[in-house]
Residue, then its C-alpha position, 0 to 999 in steps of 0.5 A: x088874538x081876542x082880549x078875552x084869550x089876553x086876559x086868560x090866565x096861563x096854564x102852568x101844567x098839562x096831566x093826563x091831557x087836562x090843563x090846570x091854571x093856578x086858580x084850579x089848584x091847591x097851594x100844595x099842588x101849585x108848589x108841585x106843579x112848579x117842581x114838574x115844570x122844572x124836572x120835565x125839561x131836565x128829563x127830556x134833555x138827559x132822554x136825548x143825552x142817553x140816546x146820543x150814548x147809546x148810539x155812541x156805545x153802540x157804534x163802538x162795540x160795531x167797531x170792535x166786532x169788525x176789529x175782531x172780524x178782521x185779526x181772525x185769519x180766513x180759512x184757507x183752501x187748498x185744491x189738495x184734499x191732504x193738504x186741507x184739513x177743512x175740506x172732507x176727503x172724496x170717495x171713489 
């Protein structure tokens, strides 16, 4: 590292792809800047957090479609046309 980019002064916001450092802003827009740099980071972890949700919630409602899948009673076939009401009679 050069002395020169030691003694630089940090970047304290990225927008729009353009870094600002203290020195480029108002008073005003250092006190917003500072806000940002505290909400993105919350953001970002409630982002995960639904994600993590949704798939949970997703999960569960795969489990209860399968739960249902499995008390529904499977058609029975019989070889029997009189006995299969599913199954349309033949003709001769």
């Amino acid at each position: 590292m050069t002395e020169e980019m030691t003694n630089e002064e940090p970047i304290i916001l990225t927008f729009d792809d353009v870094e600002y450092r203290a020195s480029d802003l108002s008073a005003d827009q250092q006190m917003i800047a500072v806000e940002l740099n505290e909400i993105v980071p919350e953001l970002q972890r409630l982002e995960k957090s639904h994600a993590k949700l949704n798939r949970f919630k997703n999960y569960l409602i795969q489990d209860f479609q399968r739960s249902l899948e499995v008390e529904t009673p499977e058609e029975v076939v019989v070889d029997n046309p009189e006995q299969n009401p599913n199954k349309p009679e033949e003709s001769e």
